[in-house]
ZAMAR-268319 format. One record per residue (C-alpha): residue number from 1; residue in three letters; y, x, z. Coordinates in Angstrom, 1 decimal. Example, Ala and Ser with C-alpha at 12.3 -4.5 7.8 and 13.67 -1.06 7.14 Angstrom:
! residues 2
<r><sedren>1</sedren><vexkol>Ala</vexkol><Y>-4.5</Y><X>12.3</X><Z>7.8</Z></r>
<r><sedren>2</sedren><vexkol>Ser</vexkol><Y>-1.1</Y><X>13.7</X><Z>7.1</Z></r>
END
This chain:
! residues 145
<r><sedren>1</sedren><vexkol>Unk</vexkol><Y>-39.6</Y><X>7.8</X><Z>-17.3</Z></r>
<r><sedren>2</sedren><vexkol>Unk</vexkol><Y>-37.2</Y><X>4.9</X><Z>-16.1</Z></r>
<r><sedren>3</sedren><vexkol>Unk</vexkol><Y>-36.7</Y><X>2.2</X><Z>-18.0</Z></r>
<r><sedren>4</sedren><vexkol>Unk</vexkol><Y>-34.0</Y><X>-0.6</X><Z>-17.9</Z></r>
<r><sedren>5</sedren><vexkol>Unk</vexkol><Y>-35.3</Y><X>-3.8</X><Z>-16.2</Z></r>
<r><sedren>6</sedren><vexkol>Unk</vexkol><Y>-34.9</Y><X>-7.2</X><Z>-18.6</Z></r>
<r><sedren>7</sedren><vexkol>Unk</vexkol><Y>-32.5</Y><X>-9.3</X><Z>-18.0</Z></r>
<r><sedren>8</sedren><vexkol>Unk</vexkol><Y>-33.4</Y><X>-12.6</X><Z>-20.0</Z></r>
<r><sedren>9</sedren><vexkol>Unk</vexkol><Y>-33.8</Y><X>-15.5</X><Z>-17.7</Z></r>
<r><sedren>10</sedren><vexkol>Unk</vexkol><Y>-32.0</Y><X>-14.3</X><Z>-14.7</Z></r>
<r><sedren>11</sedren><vexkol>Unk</vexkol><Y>-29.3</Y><X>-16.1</X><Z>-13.6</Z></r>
<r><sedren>12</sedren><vexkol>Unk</vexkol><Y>-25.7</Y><X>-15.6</X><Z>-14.0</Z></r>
<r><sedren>13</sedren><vexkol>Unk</vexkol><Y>-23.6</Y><X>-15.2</X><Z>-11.0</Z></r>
<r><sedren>14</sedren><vexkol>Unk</vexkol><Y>-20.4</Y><X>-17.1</X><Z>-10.4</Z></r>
<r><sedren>15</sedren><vexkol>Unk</vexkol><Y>-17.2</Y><X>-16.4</X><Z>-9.2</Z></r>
<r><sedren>16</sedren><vexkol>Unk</vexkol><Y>-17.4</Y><X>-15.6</X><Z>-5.2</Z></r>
<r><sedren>17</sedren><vexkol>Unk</vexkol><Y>-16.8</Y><X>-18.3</X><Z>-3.2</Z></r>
<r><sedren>18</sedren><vexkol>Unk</vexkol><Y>-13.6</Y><X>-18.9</X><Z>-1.3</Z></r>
<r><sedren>19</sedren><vexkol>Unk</vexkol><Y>-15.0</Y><X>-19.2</X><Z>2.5</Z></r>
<r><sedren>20</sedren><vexkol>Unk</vexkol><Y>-11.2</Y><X>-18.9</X><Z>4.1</Z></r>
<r><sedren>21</sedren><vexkol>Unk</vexkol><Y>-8.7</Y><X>-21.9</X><Z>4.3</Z></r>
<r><sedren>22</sedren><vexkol>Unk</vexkol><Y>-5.5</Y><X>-21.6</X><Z>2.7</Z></r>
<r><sedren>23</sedren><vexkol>Unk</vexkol><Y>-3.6</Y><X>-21.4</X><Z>6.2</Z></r>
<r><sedren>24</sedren><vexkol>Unk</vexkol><Y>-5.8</Y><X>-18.2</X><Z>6.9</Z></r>
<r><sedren>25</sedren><vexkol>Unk</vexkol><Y>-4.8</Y><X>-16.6</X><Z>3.6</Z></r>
<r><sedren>26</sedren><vexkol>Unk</vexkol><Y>-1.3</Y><X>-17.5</X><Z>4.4</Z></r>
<r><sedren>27</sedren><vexkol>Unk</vexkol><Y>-2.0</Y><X>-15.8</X><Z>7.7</Z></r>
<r><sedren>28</sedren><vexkol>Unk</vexkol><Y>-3.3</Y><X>-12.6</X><Z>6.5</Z></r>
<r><sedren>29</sedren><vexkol>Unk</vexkol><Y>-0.4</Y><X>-12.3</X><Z>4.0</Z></r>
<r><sedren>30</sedren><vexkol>Unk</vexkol><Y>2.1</Y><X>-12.3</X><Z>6.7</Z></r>
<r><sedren>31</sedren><vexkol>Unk</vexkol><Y>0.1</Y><X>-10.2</X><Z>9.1</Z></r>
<r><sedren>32</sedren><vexkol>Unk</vexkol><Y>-0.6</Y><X>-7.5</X><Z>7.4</Z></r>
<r><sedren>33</sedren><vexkol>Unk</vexkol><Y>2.7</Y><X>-6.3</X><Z>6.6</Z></r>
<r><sedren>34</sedren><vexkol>Unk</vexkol><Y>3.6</Y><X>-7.0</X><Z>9.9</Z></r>
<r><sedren>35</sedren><vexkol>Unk</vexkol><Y>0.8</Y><X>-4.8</X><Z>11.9</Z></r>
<r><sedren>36</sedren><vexkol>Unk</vexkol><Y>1.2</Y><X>-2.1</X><Z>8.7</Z></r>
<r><sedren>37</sedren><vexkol>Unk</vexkol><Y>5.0</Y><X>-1.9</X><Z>9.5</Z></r>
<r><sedren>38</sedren><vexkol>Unk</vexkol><Y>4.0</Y><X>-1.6</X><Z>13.9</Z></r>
<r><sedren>39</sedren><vexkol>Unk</vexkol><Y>1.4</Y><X>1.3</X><Z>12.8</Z></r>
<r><sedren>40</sedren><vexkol>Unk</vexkol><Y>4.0</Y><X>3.0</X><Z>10.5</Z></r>
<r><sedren>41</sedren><vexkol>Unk</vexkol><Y>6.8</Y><X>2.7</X><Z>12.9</Z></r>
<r><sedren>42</sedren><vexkol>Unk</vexkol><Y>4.6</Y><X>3.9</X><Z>15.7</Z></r>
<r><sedren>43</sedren><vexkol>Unk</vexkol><Y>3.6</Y><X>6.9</X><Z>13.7</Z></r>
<r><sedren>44</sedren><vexkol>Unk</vexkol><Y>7.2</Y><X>7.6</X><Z>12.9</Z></r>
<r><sedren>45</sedren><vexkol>Unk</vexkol><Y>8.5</Y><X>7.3</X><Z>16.4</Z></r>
<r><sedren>46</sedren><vexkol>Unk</vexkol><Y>5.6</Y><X>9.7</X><Z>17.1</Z></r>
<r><sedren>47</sedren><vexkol>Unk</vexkol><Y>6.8</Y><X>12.4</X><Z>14.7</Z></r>
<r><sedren>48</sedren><vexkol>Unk</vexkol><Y>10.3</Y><X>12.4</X><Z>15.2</Z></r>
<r><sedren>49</sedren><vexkol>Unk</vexkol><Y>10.1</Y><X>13.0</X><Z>19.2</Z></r>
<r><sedren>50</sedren><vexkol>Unk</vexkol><Y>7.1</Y><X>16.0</X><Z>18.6</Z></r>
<r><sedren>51</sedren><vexkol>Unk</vexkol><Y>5.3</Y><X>15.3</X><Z>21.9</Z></r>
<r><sedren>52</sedren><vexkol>Unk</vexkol><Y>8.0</Y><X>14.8</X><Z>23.8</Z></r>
<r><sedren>53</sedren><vexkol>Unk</vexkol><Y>8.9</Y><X>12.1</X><Z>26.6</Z></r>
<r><sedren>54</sedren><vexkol>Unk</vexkol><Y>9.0</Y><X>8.7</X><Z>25.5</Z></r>
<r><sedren>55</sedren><vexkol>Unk</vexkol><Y>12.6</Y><X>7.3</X><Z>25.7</Z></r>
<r><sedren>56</sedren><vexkol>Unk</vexkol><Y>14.4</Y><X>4.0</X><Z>24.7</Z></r>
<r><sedren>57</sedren><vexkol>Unk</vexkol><Y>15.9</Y><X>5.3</X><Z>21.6</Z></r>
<r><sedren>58</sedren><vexkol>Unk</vexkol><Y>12.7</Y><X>6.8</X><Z>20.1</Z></r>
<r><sedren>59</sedren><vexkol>Unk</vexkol><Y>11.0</Y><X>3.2</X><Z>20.9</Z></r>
<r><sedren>60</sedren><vexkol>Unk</vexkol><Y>14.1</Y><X>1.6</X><Z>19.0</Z></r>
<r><sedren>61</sedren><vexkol>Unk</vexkol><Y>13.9</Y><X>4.2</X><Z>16.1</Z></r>
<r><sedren>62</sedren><vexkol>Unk</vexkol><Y>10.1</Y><X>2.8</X><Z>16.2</Z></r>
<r><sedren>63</sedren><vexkol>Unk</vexkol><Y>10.6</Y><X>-0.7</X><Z>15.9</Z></r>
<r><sedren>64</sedren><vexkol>Unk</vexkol><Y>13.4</Y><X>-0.5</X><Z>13.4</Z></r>
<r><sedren>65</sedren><vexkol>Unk</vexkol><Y>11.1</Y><X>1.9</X><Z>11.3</Z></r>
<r><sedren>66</sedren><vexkol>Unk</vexkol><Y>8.5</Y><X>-1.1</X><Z>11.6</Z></r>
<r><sedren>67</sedren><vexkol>Unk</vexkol><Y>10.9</Y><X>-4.1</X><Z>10.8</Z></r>
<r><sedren>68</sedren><vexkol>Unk</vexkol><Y>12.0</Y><X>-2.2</X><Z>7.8</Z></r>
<r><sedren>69</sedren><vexkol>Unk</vexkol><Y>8.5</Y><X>-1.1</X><Z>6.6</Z></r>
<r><sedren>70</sedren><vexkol>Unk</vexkol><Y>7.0</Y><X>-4.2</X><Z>6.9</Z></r>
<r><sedren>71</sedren><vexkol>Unk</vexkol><Y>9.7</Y><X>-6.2</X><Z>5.6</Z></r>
<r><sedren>72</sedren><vexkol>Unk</vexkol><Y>9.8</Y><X>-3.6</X><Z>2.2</Z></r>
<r><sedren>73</sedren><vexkol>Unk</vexkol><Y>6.0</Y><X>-4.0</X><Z>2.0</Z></r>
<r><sedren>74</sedren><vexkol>Unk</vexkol><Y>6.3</Y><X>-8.0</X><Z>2.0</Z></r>
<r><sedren>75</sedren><vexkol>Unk</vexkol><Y>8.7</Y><X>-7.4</X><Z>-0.8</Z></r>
<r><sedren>76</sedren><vexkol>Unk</vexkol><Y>6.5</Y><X>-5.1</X><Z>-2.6</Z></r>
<r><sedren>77</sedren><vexkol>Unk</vexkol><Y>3.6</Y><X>-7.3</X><Z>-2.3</Z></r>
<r><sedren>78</sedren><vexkol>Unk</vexkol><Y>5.2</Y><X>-10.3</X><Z>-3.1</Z></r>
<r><sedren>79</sedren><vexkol>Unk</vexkol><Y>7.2</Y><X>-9.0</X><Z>-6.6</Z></r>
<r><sedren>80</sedren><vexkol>Unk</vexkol><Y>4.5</Y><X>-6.1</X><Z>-8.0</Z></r>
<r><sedren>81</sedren><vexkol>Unk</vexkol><Y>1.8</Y><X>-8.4</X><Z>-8.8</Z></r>
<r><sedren>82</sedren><vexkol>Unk</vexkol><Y>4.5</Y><X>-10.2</X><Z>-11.0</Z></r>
<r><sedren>83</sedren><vexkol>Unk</vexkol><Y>5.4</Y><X>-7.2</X><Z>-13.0</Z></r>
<r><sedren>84</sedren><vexkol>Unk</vexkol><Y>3.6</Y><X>-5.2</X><Z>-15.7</Z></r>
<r><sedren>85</sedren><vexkol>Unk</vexkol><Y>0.9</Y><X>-2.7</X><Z>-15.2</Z></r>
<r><sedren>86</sedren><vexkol>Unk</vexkol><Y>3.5</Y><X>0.2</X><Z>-15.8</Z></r>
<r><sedren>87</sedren><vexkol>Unk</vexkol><Y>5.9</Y><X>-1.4</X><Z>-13.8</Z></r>
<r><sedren>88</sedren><vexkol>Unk</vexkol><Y>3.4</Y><X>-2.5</X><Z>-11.5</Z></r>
<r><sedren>89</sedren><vexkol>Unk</vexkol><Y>2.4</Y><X>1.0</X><Z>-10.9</Z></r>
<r><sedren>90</sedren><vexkol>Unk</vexkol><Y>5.7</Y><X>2.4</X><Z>-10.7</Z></r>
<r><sedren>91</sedren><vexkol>Unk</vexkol><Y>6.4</Y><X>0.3</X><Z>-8.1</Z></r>
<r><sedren>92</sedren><vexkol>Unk</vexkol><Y>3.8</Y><X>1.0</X><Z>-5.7</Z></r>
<r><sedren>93</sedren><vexkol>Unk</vexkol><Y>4.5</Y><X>4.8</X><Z>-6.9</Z></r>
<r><sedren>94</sedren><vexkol>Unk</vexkol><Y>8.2</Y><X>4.7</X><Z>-5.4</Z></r>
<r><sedren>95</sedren><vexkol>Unk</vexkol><Y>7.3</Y><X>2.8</X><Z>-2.5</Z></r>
<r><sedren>96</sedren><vexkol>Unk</vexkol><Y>4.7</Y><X>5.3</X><Z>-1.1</Z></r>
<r><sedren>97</sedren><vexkol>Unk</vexkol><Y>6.4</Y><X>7.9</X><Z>-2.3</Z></r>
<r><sedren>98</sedren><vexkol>Unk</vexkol><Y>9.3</Y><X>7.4</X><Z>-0.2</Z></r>
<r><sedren>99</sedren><vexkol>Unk</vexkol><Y>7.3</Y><X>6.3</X><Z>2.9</Z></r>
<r><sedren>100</sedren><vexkol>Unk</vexkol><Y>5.5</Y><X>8.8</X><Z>2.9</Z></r>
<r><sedren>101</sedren><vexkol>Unk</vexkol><Y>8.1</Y><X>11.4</X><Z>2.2</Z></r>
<r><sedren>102</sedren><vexkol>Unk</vexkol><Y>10.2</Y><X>9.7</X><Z>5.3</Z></r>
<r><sedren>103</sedren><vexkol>Unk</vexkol><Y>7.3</Y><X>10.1</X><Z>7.9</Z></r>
<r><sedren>104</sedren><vexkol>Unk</vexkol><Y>7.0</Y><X>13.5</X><Z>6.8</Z></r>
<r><sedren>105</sedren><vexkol>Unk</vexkol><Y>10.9</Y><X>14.4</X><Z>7.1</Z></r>
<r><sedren>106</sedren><vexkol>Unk</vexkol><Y>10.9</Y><X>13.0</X><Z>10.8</Z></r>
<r><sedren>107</sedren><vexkol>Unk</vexkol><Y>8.4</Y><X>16.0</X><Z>11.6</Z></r>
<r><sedren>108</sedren><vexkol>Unk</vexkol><Y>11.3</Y><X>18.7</X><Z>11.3</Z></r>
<r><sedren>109</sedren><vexkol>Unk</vexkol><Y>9.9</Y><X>20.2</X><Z>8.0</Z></r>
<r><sedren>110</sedren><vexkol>Unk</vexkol><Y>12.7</Y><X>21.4</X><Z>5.1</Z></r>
<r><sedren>111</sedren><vexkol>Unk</vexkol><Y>13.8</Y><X>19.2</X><Z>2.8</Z></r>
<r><sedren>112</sedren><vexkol>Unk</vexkol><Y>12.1</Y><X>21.4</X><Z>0.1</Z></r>
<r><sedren>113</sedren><vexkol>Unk</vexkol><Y>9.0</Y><X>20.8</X><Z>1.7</Z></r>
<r><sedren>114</sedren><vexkol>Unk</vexkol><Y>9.0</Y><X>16.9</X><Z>2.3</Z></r>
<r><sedren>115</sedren><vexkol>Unk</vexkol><Y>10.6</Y><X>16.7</X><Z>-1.4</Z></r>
<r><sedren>116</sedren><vexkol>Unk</vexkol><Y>7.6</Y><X>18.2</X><Z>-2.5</Z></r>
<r><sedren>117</sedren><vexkol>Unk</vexkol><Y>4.9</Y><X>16.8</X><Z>-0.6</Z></r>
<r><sedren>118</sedren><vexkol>Unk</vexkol><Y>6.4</Y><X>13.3</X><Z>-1.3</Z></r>
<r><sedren>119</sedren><vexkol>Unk</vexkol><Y>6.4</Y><X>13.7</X><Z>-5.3</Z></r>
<r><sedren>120</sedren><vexkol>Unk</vexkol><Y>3.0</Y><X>15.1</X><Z>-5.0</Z></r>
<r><sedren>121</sedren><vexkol>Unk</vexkol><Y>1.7</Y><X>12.1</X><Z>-2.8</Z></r>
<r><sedren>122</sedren><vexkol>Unk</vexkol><Y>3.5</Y><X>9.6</X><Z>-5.3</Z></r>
<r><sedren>123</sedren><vexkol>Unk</vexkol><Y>2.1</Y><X>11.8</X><Z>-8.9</Z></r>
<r><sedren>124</sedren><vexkol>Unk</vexkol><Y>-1.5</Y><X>10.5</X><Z>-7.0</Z></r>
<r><sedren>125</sedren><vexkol>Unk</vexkol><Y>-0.1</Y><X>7.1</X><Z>-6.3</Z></r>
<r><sedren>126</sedren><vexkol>Unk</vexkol><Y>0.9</Y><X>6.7</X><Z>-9.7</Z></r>
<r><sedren>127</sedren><vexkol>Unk</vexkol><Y>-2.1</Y><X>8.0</X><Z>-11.4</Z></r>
<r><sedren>128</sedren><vexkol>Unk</vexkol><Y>-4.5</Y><X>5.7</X><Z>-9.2</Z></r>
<r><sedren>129</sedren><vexkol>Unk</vexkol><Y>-2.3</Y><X>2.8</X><Z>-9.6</Z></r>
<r><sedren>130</sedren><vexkol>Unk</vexkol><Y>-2.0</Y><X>2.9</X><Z>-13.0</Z></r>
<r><sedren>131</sedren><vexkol>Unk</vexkol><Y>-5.9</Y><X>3.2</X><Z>-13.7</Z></r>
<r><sedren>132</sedren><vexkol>Unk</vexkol><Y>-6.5</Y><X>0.7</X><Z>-11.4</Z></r>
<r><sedren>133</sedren><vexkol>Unk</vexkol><Y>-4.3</Y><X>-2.0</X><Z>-13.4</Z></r>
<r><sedren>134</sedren><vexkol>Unk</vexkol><Y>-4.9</Y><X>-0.3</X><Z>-16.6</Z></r>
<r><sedren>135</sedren><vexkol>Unk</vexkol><Y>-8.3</Y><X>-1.1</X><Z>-15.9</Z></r>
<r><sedren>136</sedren><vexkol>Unk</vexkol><Y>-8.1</Y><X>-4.2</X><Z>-14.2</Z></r>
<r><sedren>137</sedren><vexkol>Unk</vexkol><Y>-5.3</Y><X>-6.4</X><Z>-16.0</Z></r>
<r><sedren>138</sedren><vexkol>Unk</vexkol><Y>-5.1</Y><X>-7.6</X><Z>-19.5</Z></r>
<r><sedren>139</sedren><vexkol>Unk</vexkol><Y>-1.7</Y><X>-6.5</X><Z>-21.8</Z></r>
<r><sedren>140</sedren><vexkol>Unk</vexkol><Y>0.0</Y><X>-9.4</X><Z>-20.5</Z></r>
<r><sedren>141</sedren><vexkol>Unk</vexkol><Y>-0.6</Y><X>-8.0</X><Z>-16.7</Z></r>
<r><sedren>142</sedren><vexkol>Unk</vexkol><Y>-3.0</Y><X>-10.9</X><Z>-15.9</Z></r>
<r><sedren>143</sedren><vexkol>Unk</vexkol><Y>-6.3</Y><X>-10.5</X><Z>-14.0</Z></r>
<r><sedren>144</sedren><vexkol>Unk</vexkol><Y>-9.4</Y><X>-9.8</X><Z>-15.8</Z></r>
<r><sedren>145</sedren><vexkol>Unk</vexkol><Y>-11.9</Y><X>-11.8</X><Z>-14.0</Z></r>
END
């Protein structure tokens, strides 16, 4: 039979410590939307020509799909950790719901279909967000540490 082991006289962990500068934090906030939104628009430019040639207007399509990706994620990140839990949740809910549901309609499918997928990949989103912040945020929305 297993028993729990004591846990009188161990010692308490703190918080983790901080080992980046503020400059790299500052960094990776503005890089990751960045090489998110080059990955996305990549991925879009790849759907909507099917395995076809290459050509100056798909690569344009691509890095327009990028600048606006990454420049709605920036937004997202920056104003949904302000917001409630619900609202929170919501949030990130729309967002993917509608990138997603836009790299899916540059494949060709019907509109029925990408509708679909899209409210089923956001249903997910929303359920997964909101247990996440449910879980991890007080009433107020702040942190629980």
């Amino acid at each position: 039979m297993t028993q729990a082991a004591p846990t009188t006289g161990m010692p308490r962990r703190g918080p983790t410590p901080d080992i980046f500068s503020p400059q790299t934090h500052l960094m990776g906030r503005l890089a990751f939307p960045v090489v998110t939104g080059l990955i996305y628009g990549y991925w879009a430019a790849a759907n909507r020509r099917s395995g076809g040639p290459i050509t100056g207007w798909n690569l344009l399509f691509g890095f327009v799909t990028a600048v606006v990706f990454a420049l709605v994620l920036f937004a997202v990140l920056t104003i949904a950790s302000r917001l409630r839990r619900e609202v929170h949740a919501v949030m990130w809910t729309a967002f993917m719901g509608i990138a997603f549901g836009f790299l899916y309609s540059q494949s060709g499918e019907s509109i029925l279909r990408c509708v679909a997928m899209s409210l089923s990949v956001a249903a997910v989103t929303f359920i997964v967000m909101f247990y996440r912040f449910y879980t991890h945020e007080d009433a107020a929305g702040h942190r629980i540490r």
